[in-house]
Each structure stands twice: as structure tokens, then as C-alpha cells.
N, C-alpha and C positions, 0 to 999 in steps of 0.2 A: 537548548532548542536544536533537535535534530532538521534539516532540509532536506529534500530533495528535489534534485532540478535535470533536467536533462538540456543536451545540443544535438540533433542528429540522431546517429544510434549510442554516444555516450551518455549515459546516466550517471551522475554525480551524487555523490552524497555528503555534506558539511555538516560540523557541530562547532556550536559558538555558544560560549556559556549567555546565559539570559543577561546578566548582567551588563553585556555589551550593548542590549538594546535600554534598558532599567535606568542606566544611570544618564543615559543622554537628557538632556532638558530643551529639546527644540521644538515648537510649534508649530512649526512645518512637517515634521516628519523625520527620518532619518534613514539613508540608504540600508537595506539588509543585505541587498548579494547588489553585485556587476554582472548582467546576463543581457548576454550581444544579443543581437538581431535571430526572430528564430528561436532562441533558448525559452524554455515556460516552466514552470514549475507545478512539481508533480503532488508533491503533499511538505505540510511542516507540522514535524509533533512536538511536544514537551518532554521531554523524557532526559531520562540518566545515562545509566552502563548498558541496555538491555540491545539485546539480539533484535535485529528487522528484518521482516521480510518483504522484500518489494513483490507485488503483483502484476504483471502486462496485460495489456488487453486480449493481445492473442494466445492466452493461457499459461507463462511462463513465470518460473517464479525463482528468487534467489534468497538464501537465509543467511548471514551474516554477520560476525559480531561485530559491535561499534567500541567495545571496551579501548582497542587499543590504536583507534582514532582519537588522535589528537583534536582538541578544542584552539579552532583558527578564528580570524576577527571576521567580522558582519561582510566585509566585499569581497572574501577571495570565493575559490571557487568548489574546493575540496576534492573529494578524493573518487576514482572510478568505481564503479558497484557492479553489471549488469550488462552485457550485450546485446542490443534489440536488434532484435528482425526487423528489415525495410518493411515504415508504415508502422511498428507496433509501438506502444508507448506504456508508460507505467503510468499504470490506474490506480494502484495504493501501496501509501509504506506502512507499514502495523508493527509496531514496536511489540517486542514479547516481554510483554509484564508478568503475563502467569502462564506457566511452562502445563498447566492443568485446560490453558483456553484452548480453543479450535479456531482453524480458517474458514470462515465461510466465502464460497463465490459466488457469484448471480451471475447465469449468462442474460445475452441479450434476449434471450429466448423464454426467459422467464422458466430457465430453471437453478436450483443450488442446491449445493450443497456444504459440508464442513469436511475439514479433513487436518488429522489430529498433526501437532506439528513435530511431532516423532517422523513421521513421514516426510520431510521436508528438512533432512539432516543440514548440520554447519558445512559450509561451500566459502571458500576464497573467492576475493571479490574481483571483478571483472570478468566473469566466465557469461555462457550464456547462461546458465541456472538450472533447472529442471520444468518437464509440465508438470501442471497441477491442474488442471484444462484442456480437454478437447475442444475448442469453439471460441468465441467469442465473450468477454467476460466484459459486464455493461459496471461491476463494484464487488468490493470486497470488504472483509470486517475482521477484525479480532473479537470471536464472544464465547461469553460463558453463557450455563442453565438459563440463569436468569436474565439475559438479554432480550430485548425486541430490538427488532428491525423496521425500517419502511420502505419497502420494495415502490419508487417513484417509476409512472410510466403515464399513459395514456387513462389507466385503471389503476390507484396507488393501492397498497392492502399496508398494514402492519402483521406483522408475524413476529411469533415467539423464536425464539433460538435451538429451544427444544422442538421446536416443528421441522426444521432442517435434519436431513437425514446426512447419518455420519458415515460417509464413504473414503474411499480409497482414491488418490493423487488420478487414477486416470480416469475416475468414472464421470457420470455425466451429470448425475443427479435427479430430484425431482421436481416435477413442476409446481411453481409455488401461488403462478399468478394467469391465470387464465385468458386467451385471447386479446393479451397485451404483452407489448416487448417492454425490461426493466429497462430504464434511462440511466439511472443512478440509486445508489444505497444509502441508509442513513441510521445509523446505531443510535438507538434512543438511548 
């Protein structure tokens, strides 16, 4: 179970094998992280050894390996990933399962696009990252051919994955959803 959490401008990143949560037997519940006042958390996937890439809202993105993060227990608090800009926050962690998938973004503006993750080389973690984004980014995805999407806003639409046009880290993309701002993404 990968995390991600942020405080501030630091972004966090923890792995705690599943079994910390698996084997508790409490009907209440059981604590996963200790996050002070102000701290929120940004995503949590299921994953192994695989490379992440966090995405910010104000277009910035970091790729990272996880291999040689250690697995710490459910409260502590892990390790730094990512520099944000005042105001900016990470909008998605996307674990790289297949080195063959693309990044899709969606700005607020109702446009995206993908971009191959060859373009988004291995970086040490705590830097600021790279853009991948001129503007404002409302979601983000890991997808292949065969994905759909649901572009959530005012007006939702579903779209295929092969309708996203495959561009370059600074371009801007194209419009996918007409006279609606995207709220949020959702990979079917």
C-alpha cells in the first residue's frame, strides 16, 4: 500500500506492506498514518516495486522510483518526494505498471491530453520536478488503448483514451469537453 500525503509545501510518500492493515482484527477501525492539523492526503494505491509519478495541480510533475523505499508501519510518516509551489498541491500519484502506458492530464479548462512517460525521465526525490502542464490541471490518469475516461464537470462526457491526443510535456492539448470546466477524472 503506497500513500501519499502532503503538510505545507512538503509532499510525503510512505509504503507499509498491506498486511499491517490485514491482519488487525478491530471493529472500530485502525489508525493508517498520524497527520497533524492541515495535513490531507493526496492519493493511496495498491502497488509493489513500481516507479510513481505525482502530478500538481499547477502542472508539475515528479517520477521516482519506490524500489528502494523501505516498507515502514501504518503511523509514521515517510519519506519527501516533491517541492510545491505556494497554493499548489498534488492532484495524482499513478504508479507505472506498464512502461508502454501514457499520462493523461485534463486541465480545468476542459482540455488533455497524454504524454508518453519516456518524457518524464527518473528524478531524485525532493526536487521540484518538471512541467508537464502549462495551466491548471483539474485530473490525471495512467492509461492504455483501451481505456475510458469520465471527464466530471457541469456537462460529464466519457471518452475513449485513444481520443486523447499524444503530445509533448509542454503542450497544451485538445479540447475534449465543450462549455464546461473538468472538476475531476475518473478511469473506468
Amino acid at each position: 500500500l503506497k500513500e501519499i500525503h502532503y503538510t505545507g509545501v512538503t509532499v510525503m510518500f510512505k509504503k507499509t506492506l498491506l498486511e499491517e492493515y490485514t491482519k488487525a482484527k478491530k471493529s472500530t477501525g485502525i489508525a493508517a498514518i498520524n497527520l497533524k492539523e492541515g495535513d490531507s492526503i493526496a492519493s493511496i494505491e495498491l502497488m509493489d516495486e513500481e516507479d510513481i509519478i505525482l502530478i500538481t495541480k499547477q502542472g508539475m510533475s515528479i517520477h521516482f522510483e519506490t524500489k528502494d523505499i523501505a516498507a515502514i508501519g501504518r503511523v509514521t510518516a515517510g519519506v519527501k518526494t516533491i517541492k510545491l509551489a505556494d497554493g499548489d498541491e498534488v492532484i495524482a500519484g499513478l504508479p507505472v505498471k506498464d512502461v508502454k502506458a501514457t499520462v493523461a492530464v485534463f486541465s480545468e479548462d476542459g482540455l488533455a491530453k497524454k504524454t508518453a512517460i519516456d518524457e518524464l525521465p527518473i528524478q531524485g526525490r525532493s526536487g521540484k520536478g518538471l512541467a508537464i502542464y502549462k495551466g491548471i490541471i483539474a485530473g490525471a490518469a495512467m492509461v492504455n488503448d483501451e481505456d475510458s475516461l469520465l471527464l466530471i464537470g457541469k456537462n460529464s462526457i466519457c471518452i475513449a483514451a485513444t481520443d486523447i491526443p499524444l503530445l509533448g510535456r509542454t503542450t497544451l492539448g485538445n479540447k475534449m469537453i465543450k462549455d464546461s470546466k473538468i472538476n475531476s477524472v475518473v478511469k473506468l
